[in-house]
N, C-alpha and C positions, 0 to 999 in steps of 0.2 A: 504494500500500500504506500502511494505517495501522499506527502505533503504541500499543498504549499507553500511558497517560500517565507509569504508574510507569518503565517500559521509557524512554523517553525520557530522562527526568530521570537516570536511572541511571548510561544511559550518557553523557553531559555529564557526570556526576559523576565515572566512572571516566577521560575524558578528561583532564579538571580535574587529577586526581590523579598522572596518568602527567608531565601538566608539570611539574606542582611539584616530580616529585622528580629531571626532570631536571639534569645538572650538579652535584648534590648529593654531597658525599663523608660519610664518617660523619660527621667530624671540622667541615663545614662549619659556620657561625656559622646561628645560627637566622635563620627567616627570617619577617617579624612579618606576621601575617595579612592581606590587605586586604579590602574589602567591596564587591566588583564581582562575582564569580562567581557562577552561580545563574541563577534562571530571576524573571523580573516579569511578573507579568501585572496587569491592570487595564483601563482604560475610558480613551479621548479626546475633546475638548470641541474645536470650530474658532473661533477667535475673530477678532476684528476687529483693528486696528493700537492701536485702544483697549481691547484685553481685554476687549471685549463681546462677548457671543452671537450680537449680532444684526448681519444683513447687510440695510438697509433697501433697496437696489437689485438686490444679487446674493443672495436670499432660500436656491438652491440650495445655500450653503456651509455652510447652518443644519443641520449634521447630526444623525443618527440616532443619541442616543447607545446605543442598546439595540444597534445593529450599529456600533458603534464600537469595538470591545475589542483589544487587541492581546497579542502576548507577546514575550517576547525572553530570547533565551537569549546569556548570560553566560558565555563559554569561559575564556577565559584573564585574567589577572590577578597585575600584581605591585607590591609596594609599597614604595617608597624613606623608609626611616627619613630624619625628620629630629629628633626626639625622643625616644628609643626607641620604644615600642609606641602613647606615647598620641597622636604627628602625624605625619605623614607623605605623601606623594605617590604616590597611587594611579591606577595607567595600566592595560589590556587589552585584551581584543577582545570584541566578542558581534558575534548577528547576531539584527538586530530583523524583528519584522515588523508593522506597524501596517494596521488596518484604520478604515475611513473608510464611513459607512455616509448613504445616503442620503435625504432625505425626499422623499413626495408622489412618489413615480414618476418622479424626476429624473434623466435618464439623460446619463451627463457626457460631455462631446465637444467635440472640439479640433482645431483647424488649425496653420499654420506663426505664426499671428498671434494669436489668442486662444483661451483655456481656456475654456469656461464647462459650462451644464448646462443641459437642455431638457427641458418637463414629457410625460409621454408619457401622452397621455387615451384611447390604446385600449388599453392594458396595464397592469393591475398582478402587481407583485412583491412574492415574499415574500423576497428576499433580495438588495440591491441595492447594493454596496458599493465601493469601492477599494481594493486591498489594494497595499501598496509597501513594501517592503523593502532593510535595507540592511545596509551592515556599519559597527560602529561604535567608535570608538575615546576612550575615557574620558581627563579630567586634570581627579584630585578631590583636594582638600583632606581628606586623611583623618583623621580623632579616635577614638580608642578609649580604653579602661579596661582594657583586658587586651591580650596578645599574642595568644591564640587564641580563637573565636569564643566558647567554654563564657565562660559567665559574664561576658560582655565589654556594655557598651552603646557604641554608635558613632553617629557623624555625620557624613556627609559630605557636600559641596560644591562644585561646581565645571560643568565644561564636557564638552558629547560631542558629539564631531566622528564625522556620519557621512556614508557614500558610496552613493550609491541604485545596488541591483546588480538590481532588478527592479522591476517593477508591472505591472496587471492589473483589469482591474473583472470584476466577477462579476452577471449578472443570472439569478434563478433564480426561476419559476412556473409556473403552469398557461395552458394556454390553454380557451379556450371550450370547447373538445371534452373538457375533461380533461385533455392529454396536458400531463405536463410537460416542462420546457426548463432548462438550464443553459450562460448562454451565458458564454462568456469570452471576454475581448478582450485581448492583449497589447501595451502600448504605453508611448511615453514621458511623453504627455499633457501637455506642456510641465513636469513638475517638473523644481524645484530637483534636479539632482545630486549637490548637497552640502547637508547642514543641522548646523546648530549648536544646541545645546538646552543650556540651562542648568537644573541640575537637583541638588536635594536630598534626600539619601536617611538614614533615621534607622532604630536597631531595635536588638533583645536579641539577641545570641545568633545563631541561624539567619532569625530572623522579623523583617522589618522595613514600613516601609511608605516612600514615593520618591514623586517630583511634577519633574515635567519642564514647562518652557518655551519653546519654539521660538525663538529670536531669531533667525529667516531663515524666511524666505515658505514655504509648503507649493509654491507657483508660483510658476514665474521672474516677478520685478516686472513685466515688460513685456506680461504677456499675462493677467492677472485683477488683483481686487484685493488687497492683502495677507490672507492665510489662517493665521494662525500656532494650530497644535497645542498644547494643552495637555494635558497626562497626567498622571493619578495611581493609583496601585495598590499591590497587596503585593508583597514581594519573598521569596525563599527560597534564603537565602545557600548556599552550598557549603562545608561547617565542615573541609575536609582541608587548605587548603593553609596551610603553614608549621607543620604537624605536624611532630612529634616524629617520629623512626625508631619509636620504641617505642609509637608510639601507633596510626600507620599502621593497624595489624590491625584497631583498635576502630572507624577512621572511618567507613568505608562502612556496618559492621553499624546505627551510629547515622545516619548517613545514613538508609539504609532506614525505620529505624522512624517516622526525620522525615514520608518521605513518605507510609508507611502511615498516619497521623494526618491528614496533608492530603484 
């Protein structure tokens, strides 16, 4: 079953909100926004151990960026004053999902000993990709100009530690006859478990834009060459949490209209 997209976002939003205002008494001490909640979406690049594109012997890691895009949704988030509003240590939860997209008909395949990717000359695909997902858990260097998101600019910086809870590749076209196929394979495919991304996120208000860097293999070291992710995209913060009691009613209705604009 699909969602749509406002539908989605909505409810992560009213999620978002049901935490924030857990534990909270009237009386409670405000609590200063951070800039992890929300929803990113954008495009990934696969690069070399030199931040290059190109893989002169293993050519199949050259991916697709048009089928490259990923998103990640941003749940929870909280953020430890160490200067009032304008630094602080910003920690939570999302759960990502990155897609990995293939060239030339390169269909990826793995044993107990090496990862690689085989070119397939009697089949083409229109959609041919690796999708892996995880859950992840943020420690950023937070900057702001205000306590709540209205009118705030911010920067942040730091590290995201995450744990791969799935993956799957996807090969989807036609054959000779016409008939289409959509095949799926569910496996572990020798990835890394755990990845680390060091990653800077900058923006106004609800809108920002983020650029992530892998510093751990896409593949455990011992069974391909180093593959390390690079991402960047727009983000679309979640402006409720460390609201005011008295502002609560207005959040969502301005939420909304956020998203009707998108």
């Amino acid at each position: 079953m699909k969602f749509p997209f406002k539908t989605s976002i909505s409810i992560l939003f009213s999620f978002s909100l049901a935490y924030s205002s857990l534990g909270q008494s009237d009386d409670a001490k405000p609590r200063y926004e951070a800039h992890w909640a929300g929803v990113d979406i954008g495009v990934s690049m696969l690069t070399n151990e030199d931040m290059g594109m190109e893989f002169a012997n293993n050519m199949y890691w050259e991916n697709d960026i048009a089928q490259s895009f990923f998103i990640h949704f941003n749940m929870l988030e909280y953020k430890i004053p160490i200067f009032k509003q304008y630094l602080g240590l910003t920690t939570g939860l999302g759960w990502h999902m990155n897609n990995y997209g293939f060239k030339d008909d390169y269909v990826l395949s793995y044993n107990d000993s090496v990862v690689t990717a085989n070119q397939d000359l009697n089949q083409e695909y229109d959609r041919n990709y690796l999708s892996v997902h995880y859950l992840s858990v943020p420690l950023l260097l937070d900057f702001a100009t205000e306590r709540l998101t209205k009118k705030s600019f911010y920067l942040c910086a730091g590290v995201v530690g995450s744990l791969r809870i799935g993956s799957r590749t996807t090969l989807r076209g036609k054959y000779e006859n016409g008939d289409k196929f959509n095949n799926v394979r569910r496996a572990k495919f020798n990835l890394n478990p755990i990845a680390f991304d060091a990653t800077v996120r900058m923006g106004y208000q609800s809108w920002g834009l983020f650029a992530t860097y892998s510093i751990t293999s896409l593949y455990k070291n011992d069974k391909t060459v180093g593959v390390y992710p690079l991402r960047f995209g727009a983000t679309l913060n979640i402006p409720s949490i460390g609201k005011d009691k008295s502002d609560e009613g207005r959040s969502f209705e301005e939420f909304e209209e956020t998203i009707d604009s998108l």
